[in-house]
LUMSE-235483 format. One record per residue (C-alpha): x, y, z; residue number from 1. Coordinates in nm, 4 decimals. Example, Ala and Ser with C-alpha at 12.3 -4.5 7.8 and 13.67 -1.06 7.14 Angstrom:
2
1.2300;-0.4500;0.7800;1
1.3670;-0.1060;0.7140;2
This chain:
601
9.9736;-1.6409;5.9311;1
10.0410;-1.4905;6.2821;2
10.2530;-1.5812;6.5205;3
10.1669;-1.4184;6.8415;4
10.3756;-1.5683;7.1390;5
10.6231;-1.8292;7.1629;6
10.8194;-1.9507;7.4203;7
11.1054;-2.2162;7.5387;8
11.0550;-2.3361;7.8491;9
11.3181;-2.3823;8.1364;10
11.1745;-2.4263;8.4452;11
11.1795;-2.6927;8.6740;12
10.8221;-2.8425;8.7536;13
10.8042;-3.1449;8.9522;14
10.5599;-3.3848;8.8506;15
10.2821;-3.3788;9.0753;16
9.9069;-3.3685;9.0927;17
9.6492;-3.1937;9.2986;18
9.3112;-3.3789;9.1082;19
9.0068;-3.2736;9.2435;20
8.7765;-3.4307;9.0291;21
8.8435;-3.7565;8.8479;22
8.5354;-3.9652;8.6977;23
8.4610;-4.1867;8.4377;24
8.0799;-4.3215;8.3515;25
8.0236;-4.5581;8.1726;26
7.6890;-4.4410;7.9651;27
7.4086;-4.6966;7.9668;28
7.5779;-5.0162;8.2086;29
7.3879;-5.1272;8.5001;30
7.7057;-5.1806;8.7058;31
7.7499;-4.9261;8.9569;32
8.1371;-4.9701;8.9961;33
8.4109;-5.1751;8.8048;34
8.7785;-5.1177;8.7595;35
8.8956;-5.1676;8.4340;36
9.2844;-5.3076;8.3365;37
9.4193;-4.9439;8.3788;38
9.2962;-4.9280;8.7386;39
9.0580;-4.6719;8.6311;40
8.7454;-4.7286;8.8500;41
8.4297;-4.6766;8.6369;42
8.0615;-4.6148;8.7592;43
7.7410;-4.6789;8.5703;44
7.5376;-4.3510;8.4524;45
7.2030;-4.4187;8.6169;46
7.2563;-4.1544;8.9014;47
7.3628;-3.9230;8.6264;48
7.0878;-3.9411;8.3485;49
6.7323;-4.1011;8.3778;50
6.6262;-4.0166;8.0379;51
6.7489;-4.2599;7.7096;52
6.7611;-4.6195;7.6585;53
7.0535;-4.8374;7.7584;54
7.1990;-5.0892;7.4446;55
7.4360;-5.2851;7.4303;56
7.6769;-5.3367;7.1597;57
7.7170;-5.6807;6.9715;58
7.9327;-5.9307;7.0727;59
8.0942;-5.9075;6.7428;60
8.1821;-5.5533;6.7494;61
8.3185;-5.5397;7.0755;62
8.6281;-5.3414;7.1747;63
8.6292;-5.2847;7.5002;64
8.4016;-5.3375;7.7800;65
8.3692;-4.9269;7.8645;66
8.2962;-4.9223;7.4695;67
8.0142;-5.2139;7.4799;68
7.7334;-5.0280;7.6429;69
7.5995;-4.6804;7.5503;70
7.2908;-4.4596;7.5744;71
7.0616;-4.3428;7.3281;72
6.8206;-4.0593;7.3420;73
6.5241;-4.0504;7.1191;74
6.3310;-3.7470;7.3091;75
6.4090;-3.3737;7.4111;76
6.6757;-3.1571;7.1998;77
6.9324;-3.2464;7.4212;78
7.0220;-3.4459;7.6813;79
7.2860;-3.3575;7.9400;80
7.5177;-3.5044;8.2109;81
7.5945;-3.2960;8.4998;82
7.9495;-3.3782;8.7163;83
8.0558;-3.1807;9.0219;84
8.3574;-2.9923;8.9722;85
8.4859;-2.6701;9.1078;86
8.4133;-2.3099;8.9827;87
8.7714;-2.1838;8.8352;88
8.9800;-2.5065;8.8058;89
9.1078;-2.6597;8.5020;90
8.9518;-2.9338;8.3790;91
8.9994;-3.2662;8.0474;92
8.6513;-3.3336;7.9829;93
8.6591;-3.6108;7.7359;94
8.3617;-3.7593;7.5394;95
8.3621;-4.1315;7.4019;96
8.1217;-4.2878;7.1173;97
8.1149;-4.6394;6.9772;98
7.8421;-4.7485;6.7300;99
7.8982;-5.0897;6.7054;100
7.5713;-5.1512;6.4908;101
7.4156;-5.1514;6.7999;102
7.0564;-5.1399;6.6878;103
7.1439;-5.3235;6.3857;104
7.0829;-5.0446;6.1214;105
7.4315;-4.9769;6.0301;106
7.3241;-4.6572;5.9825;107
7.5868;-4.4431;6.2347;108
7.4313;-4.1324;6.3162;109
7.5840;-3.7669;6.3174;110
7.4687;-3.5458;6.5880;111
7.6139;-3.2416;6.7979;112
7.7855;-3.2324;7.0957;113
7.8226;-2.9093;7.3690;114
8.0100;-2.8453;7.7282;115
7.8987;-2.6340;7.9495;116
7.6379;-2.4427;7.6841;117
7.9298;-2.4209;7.4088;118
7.9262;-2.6347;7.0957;119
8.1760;-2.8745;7.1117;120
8.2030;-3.0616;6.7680;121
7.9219;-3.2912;6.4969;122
8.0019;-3.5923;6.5529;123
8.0738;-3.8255;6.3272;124
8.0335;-4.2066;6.4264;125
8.0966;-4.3892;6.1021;126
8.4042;-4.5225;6.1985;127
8.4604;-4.8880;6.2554;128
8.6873;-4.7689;6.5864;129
8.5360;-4.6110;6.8449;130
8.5790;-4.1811;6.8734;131
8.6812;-3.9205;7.1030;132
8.6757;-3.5934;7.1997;133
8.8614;-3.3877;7.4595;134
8.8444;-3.0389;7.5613;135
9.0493;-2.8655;7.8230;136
8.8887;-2.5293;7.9787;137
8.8767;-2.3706;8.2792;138
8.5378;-2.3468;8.4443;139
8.3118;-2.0888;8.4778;140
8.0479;-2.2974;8.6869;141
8.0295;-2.5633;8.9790;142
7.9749;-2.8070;8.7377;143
8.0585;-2.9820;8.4140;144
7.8012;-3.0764;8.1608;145
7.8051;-3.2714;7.8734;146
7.5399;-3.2876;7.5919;147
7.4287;-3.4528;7.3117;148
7.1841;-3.2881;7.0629;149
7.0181;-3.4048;6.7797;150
7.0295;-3.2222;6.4804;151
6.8929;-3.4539;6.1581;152
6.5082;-3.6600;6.2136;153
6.5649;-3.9729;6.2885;154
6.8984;-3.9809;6.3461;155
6.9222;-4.0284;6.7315;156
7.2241;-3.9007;6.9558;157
7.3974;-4.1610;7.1540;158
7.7027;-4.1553;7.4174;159
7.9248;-4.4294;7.5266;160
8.1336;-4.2697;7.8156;161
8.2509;-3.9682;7.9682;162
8.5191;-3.8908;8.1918;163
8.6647;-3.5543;8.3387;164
9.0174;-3.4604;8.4913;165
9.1560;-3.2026;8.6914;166
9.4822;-3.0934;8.5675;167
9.7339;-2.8173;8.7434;168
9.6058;-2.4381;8.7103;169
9.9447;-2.3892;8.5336;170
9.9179;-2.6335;8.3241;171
9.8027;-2.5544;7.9732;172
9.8117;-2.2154;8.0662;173
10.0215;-2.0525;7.7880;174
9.7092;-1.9783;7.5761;175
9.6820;-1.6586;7.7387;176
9.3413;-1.5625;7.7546;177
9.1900;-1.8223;7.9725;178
8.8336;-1.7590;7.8440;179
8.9142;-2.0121;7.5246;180
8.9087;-2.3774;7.5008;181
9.1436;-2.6216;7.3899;182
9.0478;-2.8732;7.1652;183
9.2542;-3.1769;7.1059;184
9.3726;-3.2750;6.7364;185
9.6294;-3.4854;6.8463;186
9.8648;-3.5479;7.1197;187
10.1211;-3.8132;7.0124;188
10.4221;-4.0400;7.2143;189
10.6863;-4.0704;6.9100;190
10.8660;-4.4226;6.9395;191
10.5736;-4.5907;7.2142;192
10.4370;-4.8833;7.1323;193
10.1027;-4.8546;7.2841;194
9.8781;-4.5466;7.4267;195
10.0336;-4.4059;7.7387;196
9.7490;-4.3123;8.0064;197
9.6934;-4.3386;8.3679;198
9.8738;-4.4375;8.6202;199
10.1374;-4.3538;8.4079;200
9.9646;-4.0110;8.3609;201
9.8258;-3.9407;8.6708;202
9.6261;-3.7016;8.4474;203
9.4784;-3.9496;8.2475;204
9.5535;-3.7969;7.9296;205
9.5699;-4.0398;7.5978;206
9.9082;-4.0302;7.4218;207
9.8481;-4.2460;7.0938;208
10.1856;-4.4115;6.9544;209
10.3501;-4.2660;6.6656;210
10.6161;-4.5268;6.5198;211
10.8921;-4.4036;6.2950;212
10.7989;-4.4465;5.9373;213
10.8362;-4.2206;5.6207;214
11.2476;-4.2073;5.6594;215
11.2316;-4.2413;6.0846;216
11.3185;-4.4352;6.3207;217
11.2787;-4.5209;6.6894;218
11.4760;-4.4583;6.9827;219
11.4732;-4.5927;7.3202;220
11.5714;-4.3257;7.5774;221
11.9185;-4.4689;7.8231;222
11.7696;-4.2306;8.1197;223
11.4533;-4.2073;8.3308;224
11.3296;-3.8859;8.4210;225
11.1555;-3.8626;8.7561;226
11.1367;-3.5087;8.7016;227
11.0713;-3.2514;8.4306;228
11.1274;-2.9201;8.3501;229
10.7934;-2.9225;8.1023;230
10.5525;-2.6884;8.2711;231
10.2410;-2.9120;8.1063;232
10.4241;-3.2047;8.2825;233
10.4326;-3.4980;8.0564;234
10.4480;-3.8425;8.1798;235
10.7749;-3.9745;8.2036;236
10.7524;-4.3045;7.9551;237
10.6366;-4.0083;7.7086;238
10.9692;-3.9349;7.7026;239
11.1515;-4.2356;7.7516;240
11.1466;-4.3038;7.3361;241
11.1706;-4.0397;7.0452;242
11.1677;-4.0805;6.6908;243
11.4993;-3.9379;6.4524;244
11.5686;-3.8879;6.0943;245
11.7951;-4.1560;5.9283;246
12.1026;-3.9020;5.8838;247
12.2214;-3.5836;6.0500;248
12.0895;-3.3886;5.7531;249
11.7788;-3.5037;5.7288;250
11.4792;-3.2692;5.8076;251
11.1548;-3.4160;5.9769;252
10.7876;-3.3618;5.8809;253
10.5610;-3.3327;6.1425;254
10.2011;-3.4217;6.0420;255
10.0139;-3.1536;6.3258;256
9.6776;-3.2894;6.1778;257
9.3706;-3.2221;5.9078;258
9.2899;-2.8338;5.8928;259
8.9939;-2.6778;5.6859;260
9.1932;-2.4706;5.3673;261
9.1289;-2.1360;5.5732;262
9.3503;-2.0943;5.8813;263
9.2185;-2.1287;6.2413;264
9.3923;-2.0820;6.5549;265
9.5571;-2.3585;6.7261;266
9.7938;-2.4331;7.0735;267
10.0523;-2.6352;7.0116;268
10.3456;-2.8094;7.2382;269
10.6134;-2.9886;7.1424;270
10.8424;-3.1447;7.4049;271
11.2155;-3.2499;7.3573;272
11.4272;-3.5175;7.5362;273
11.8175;-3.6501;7.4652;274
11.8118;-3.9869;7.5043;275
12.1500;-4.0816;7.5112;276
12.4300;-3.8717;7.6652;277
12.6066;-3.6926;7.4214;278
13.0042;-3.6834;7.3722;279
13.0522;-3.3013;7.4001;280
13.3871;-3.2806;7.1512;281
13.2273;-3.4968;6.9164;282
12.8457;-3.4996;6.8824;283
12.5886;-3.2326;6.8804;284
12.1950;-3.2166;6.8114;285
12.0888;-2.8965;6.7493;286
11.7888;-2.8045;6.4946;287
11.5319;-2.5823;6.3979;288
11.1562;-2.5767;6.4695;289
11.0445;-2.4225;6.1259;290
10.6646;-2.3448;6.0313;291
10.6365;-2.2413;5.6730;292
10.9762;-2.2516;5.6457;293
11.0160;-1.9586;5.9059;294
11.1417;-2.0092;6.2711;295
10.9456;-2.0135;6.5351;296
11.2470;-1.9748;6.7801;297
11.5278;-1.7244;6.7555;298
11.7921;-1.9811;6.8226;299
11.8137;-2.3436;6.7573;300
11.6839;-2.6254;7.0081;301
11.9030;-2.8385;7.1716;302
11.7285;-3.1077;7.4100;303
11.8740;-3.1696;7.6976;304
11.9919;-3.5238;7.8873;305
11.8023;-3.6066;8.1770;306
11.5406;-3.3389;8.1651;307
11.3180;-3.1951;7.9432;308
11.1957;-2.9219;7.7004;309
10.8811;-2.8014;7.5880;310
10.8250;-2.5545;7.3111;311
10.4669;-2.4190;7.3074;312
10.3314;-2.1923;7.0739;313
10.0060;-2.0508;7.0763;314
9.7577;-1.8891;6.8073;315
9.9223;-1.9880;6.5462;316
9.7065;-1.9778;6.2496;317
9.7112;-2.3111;6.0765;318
9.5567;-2.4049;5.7590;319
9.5432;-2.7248;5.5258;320
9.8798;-2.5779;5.3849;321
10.0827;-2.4878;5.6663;322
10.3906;-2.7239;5.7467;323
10.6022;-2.8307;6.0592;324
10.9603;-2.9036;6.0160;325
11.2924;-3.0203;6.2244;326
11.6040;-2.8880;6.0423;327
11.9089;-2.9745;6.1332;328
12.1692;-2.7050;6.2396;329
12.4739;-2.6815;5.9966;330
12.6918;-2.7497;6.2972;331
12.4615;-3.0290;6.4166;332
12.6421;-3.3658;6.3572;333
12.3121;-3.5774;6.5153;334
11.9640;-3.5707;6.3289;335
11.6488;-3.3757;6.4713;336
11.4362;-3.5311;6.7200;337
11.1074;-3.5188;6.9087;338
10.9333;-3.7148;7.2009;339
10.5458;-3.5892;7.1786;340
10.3277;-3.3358;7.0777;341
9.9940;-3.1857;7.1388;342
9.8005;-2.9979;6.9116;343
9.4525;-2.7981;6.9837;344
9.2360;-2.6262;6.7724;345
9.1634;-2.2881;7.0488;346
8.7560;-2.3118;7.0240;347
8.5626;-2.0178;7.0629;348
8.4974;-1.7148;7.3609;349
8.3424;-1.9242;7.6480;350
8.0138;-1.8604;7.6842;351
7.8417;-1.6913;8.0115;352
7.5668;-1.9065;8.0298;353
7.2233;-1.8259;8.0741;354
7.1250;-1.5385;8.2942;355
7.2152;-1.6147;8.6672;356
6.8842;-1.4570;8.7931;357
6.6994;-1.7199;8.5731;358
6.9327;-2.0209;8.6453;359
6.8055;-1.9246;8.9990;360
6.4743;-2.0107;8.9475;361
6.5020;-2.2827;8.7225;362
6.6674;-2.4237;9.0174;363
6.3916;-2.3474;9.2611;364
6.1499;-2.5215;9.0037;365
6.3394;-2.8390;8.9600;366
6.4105;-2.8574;9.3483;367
6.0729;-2.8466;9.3920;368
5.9729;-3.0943;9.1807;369
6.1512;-3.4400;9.0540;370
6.0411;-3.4666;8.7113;371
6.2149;-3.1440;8.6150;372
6.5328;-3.2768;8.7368;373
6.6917;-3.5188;8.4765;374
6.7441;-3.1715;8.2624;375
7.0746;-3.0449;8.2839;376
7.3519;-2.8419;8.1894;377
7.2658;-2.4791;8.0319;378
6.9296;-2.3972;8.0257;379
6.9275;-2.1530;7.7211;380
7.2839;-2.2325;7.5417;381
7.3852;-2.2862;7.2746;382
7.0948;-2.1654;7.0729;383
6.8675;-2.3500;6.9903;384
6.9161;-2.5976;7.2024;385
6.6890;-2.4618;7.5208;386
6.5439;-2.7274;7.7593;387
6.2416;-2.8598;7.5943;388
5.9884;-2.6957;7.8705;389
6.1422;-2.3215;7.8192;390
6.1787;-2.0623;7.5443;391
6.5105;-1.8371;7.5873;392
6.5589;-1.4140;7.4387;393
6.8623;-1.4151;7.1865;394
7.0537;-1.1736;7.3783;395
7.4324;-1.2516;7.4063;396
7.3277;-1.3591;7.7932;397
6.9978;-1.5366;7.7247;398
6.6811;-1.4664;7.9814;399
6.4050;-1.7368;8.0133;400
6.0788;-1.5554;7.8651;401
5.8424;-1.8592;7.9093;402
5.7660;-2.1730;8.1237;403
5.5820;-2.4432;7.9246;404
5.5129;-2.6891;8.2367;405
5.1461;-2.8202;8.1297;406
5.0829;-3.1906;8.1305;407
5.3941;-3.2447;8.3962;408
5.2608;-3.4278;8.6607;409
5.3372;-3.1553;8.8740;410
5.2563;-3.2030;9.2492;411
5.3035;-2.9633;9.5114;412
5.2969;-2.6021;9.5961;413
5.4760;-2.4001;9.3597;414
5.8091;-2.2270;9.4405;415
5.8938;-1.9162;9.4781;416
6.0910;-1.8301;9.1338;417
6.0600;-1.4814;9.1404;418
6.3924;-1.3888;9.0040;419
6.2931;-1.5001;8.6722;420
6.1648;-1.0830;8.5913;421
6.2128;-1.1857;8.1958;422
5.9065;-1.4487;8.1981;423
5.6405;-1.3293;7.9453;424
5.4313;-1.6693;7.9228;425
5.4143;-1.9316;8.2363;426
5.1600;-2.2132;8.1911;427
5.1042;-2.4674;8.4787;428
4.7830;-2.5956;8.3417;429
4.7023;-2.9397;8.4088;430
4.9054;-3.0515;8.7023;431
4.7971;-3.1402;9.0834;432
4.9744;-2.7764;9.1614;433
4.8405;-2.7076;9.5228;434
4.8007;-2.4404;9.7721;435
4.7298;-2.0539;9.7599;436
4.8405;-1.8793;9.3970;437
5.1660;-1.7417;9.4681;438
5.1410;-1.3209;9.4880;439
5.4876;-1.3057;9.3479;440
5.3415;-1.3783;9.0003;441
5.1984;-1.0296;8.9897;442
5.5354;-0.8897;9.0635;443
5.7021;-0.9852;8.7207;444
5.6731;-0.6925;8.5012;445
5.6993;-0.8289;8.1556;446
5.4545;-1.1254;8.2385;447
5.1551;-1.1490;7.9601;448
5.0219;-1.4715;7.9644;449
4.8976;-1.6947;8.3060;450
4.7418;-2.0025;8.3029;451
4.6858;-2.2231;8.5916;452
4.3829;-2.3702;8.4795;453
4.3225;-2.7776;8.5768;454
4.4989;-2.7811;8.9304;455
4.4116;-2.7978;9.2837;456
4.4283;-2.4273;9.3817;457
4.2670;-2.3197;9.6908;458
4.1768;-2.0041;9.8393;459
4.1374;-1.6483;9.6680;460
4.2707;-1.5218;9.3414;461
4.5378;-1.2161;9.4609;462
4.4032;-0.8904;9.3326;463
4.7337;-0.8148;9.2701;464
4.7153;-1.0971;8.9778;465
4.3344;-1.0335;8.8930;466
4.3769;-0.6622;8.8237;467
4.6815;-0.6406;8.6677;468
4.7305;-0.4545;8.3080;469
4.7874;-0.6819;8.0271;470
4.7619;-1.0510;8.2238;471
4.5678;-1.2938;8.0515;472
4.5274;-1.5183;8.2884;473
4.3281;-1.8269;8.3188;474
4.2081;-2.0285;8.6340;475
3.9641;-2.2576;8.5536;476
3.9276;-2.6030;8.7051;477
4.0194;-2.5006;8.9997;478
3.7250;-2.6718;9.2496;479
3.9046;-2.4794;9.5952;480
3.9921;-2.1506;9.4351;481
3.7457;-1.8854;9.4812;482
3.7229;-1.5046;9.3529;483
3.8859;-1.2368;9.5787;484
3.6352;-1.0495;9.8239;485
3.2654;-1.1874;9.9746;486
3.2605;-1.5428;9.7995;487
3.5428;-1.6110;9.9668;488
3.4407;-1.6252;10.3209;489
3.2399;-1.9686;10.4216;490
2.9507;-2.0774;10.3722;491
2.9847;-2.2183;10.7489;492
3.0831;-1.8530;10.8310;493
2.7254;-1.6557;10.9778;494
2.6689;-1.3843;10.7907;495
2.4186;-1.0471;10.7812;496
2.1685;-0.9974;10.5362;497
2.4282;-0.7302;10.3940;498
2.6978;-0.9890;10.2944;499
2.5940;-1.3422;10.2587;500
2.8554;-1.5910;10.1924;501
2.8989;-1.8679;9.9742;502
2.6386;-2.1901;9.9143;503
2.3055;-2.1592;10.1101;504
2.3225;-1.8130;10.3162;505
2.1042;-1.6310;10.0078;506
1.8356;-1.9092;10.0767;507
1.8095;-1.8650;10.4496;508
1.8030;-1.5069;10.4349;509
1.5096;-1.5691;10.1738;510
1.3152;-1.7941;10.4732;511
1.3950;-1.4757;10.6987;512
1.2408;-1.2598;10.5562;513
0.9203;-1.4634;10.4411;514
0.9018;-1.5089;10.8360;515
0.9137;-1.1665;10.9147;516
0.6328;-1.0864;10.6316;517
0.4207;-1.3405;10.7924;518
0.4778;-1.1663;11.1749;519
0.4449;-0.8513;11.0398;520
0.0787;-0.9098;10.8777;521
-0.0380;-1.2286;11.1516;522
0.0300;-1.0171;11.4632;523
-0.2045;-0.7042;11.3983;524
-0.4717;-0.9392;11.3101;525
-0.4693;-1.0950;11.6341;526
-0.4675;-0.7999;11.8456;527
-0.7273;-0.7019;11.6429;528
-0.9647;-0.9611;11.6798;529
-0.9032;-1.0541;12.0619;530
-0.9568;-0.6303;12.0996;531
-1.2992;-0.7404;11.9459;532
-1.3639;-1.0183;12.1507;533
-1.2973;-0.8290;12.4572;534
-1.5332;-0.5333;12.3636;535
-1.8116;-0.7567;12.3249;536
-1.7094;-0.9746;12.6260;537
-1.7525;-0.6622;12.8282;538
-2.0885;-0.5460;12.6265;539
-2.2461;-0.9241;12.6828;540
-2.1467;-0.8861;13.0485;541
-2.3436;-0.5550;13.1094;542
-2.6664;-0.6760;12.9057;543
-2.6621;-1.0018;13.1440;544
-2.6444;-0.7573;13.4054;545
-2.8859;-0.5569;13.3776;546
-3.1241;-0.8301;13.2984;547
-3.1041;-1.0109;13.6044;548
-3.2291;-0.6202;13.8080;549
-3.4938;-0.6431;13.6135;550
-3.6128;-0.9788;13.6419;551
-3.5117;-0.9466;14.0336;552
-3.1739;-0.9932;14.1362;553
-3.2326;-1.1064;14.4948;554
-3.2758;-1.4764;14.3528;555
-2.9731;-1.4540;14.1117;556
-2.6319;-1.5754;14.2644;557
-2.4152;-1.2548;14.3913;558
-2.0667;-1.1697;14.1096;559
-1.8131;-0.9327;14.1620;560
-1.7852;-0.6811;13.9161;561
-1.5431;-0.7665;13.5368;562
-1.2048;-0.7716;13.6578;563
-1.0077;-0.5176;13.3663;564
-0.6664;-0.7705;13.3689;565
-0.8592;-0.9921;13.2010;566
-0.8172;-0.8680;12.8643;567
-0.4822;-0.8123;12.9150;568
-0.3831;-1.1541;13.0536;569
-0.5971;-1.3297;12.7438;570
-0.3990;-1.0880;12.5168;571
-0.0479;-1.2462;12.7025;572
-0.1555;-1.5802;12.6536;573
-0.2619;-1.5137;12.3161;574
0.1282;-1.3633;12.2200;575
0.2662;-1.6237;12.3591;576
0.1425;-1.8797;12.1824;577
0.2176;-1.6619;11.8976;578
0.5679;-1.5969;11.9871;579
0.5887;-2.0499;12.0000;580
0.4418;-2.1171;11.6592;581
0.6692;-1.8694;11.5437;582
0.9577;-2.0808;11.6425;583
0.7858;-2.4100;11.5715;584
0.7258;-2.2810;11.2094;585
1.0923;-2.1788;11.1587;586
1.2233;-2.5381;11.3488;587
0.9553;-2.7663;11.1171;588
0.7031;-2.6372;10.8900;589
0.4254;-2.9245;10.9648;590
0.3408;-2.8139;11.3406;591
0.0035;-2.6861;11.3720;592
-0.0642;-2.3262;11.5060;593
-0.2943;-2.3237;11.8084;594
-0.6701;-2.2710;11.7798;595
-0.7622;-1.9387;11.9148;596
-1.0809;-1.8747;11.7593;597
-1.3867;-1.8512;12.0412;598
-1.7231;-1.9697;12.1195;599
-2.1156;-1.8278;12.1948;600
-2.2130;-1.9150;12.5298;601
């Protein structure tokens, strides 16, 4: 046992409250807003949590109307709400589940629950009354999250409501290091009648009666207190009744709650009020706050008229065998007495989440598209509860090492979530992903494994991605996505015989160059034959010639002498038409060539 600090408190705190946050869903009713008979206003969960089915609880078990409704999730490892709150303020998160038989098994399921990527508690729904549990923290985020994971097949996690309080920065404050949680084991009004909560608290916290019995009795208080000295500030009707021993010599047993045989650290206040005011020559109430029989103050208590005191004590190490006493002073002439008490089992370190750089782009993923964006709270914690789509390193700060997005109905063009430099494995196959493949892929180091097959990827692969050591990567199905370089460019694009682009290009160039081999072998011939023609043109000419001298020329018809552009003019007209069937051939292969061949005269 160790007691390390303990304190009496003296110091007047008005009671006041500077909320920020203050919500209550109900988990699984379609109403979006009702206020219930504490003139708590309560919203439906559908803008928190999209995931689950919504039951109802039978008539027959009903308790209360936040109590008849409830989620249940039969899919993922864990399903989380997400509430706005501010980074750094102190928050009650409290967690509500009612069975009720609801699905008509009665077979109550046992499941975990976590805040904020810390394991909370199992919990156990057997009971035929509904549970709770309440933790008090201060935040290390912008938001509160609340989770249920199952942890047995078949038995399915469920949640009935949630609701979360600001409380005062000072308040609760005496645990010292303000990395721990508080976990409520009890927090008790001794002498109410019914549970004190809001308005009454304008904290909302649930202070369960706790009537005299075992030797005690009740005691109204004569005085209202519109102010307190308690730095946790207690509602005033806390105080307004007490519970005493039957005679001045009796001691009181406080029952703190159920603790495992081995000791674990707990918080605990206990606040004092007189209730009547005291005859100063005659009576006296003085006592002893003993645990295991030892002190836990150097001088005895005396609670004062009017005002308050609170006695907190914090990690004390409490086990199944520790005890909580009153004693009466040997000068006291009244019994002991006490108005409440809170006890909290101090949970462990807070965690720091999972690595900021990777909450980053987890963030740029699920802005960018909707059906990533019913997951919530910590994406990695606690182990081994990950978000179903993601596997997480075991380091004490957790990095995301792979994506497992195939089959999401992903739409879109993907994000930039280059912050996420742990990633080993990302597969996007089988999604409408759109658009150019991001370069910043190639830019994670420690990335293995790539698959982007079955989208709608356009455009080149990067080289940066295609060459790099130790990526398998896989692109397939991808109708618009073409390798880096020359099959890139359009087919529509013109291109030289050097670098032909993609679809038909390799079969014109083929038609160009049968052309050219049929220029190249057509046009010699020609010039050939009409050089042929024109030598024996000429030779005809002369023979003609001189036949007509010798038969006498003076009765043959007078001819000027063989003009030598004649040749050359037939040979024009002959390239010409040449230089036409040459296009008519390449614009439609059916056009005749022209006849050029000659005739004896």
């Amino acid at each position: 046992m160790a007691i390390h600090i303990i304190f009496l408190l003296f110091s007047l705190c008005i009671l006041s409250t500077s909320a920020n946050v203050f919500v209550s869903i109900d988990c699984g009713s379609s109403k979006t807003t009702y206020t219930d008979e504490n003139l708590i206003a309560w919203t439906g969960d559908e803008a928190y949590m999209q995931n689950g089915e919504s039951k109802v609880v039978g008539t027959s078990n009903s308790v209360s109307p936040v109590m008849d409704t409830l989620r249940v999730f039969t899919t993922r490892k864990k399903n989380c709400y997400s509430i706005e709150a501010s980074k750094g303020e102190r928050v009650i998160v409290r967690a509500s589940f009612f069975y009720g038989n609801y699905d008509g098994l009665s077979s109550p399921p046992s499941f975990d629950l976590h805040f904020d990527g810390n394991y909370w508690v199992t919990v156990d729904t057997s009971g035929a009354e509904y549970a709770y549990y309440e933790a008090t923290y201060v935040t290390r985020l912008d938001y509160v999250s609340v989770c249920v994971a199952q942890t047995k097949p078949g038995q399915f996690p469920f949640i009935s409501a949630i609701e979360v309080r600001s409380v005062e920065l000072t308040m609760y404050s005496n645990i010292g290091d303000q990395d721990y949680p508080l976990h409520l084991i009890k927090r008790v009004a001794y002498g109410a009648n019914e549970t004190i909560r809001y308005i009454d608290d304008p904290y909302d916290r649930l202070w369960t009666p706790a009537v005299g019995k075992n030797g005690l009795i009740n005691v109204p208080s004569d005085t209202f207190l519109a102010t307190t000295t308690a730095l946790d500030q207690p509602p005033t009707p806390v105080l307004q009744n007490a519970v005493t021993a039957v005679t001045p010599t009796t001691t009181i047993q406080l029952l703190v709650g159920s603790f495992p045989p081995v000791g674990v650290p707990v918080y605990l206040n206990m606040y004092f009020s007189e209730v009547a005011e005291l005859d100063a020559t005659t009576q006296k109430r003085s006592f002893q706050v003993l645990m295991d029989n030892k002190p836990l103050l150097d001088q005895p208590l005396v609670p004062p008229y009017g005002d308050c005191t609170e006695l907190y004590a914090s990690n004390l190490t409490v086990s199944s065998n520790t005890s909580f006493t009153l004693v009466p002073t040997d000068d006291s002439t009244l019994p002991p007495l006490i108005n409440a008490m809170e006890v909290f089992l101090i949970g462990d370190l807070l965690t720091d989440g999972t690595n900021g750089k990777d909450v980053e782009g987890l963030s740029s993923l699920q802005n960018a598209f909707a059906t990533l964006q019913d997951w919530g709270g910590d994406p990695c914690l606690p182990a081994p509860y990950s978000w179903d789509w993601i596997n997480c390193s075991s380091d004490p700060v957790p990095r995301v090492t792979a994506l497992y997005l195939s089959s999401f109905d992903l739409t879109g063009v993907v994000p930039d979530f280059s912050t996420m430099d742990a990633l080993e494995t990302i597969d996007f196959h089988n999604n409408s992903l759109e658009g150019p493949i991001p370069e910043f892929l190639a830019t994670l180091p420690n990335l293995k494994q790539l698959n982007l097959a079955s989208n709608q990827f356009s455009g080149p692969v990067p080289d940066s991605l295609s060459k790099k050591n130790g990526l398998n990567l896989v692109v397939t199905g991808n109708p618009g996505l073409c390798k880096s370089g020359n099959s890139c460019k359009s087919s529509s694009t013109p291109t030289n015989n050097n670098n032909p682009g993609i679809g038909g290009s390799n079969n014109n160039k083929k038609k160009k160059n049968k052309l050219g081999l049929i220029i190249g072998i057509t046009v010699p011939i020609f010039i050939i034959i009409w050089a042929v023609f024109g030598f024996i043109l000429i030779l005809k000419h002369k023979r003609r010639k001189t036949a007509a001298i010798s038969s006498g020329g003076a009765n043959m018809p007078q001819t000027s002498t063989t003009n030598p552009q004649i040749i050359g003019g037939v040979g024009d007209s002959i390239m010409n038409e040449i230089k036409l069937n040459m296009y008519d051939k390449d614009d439609d292969q059916t056009n005749q060539h022209a006849n050029i061949g000659t005739t004896s005269s």
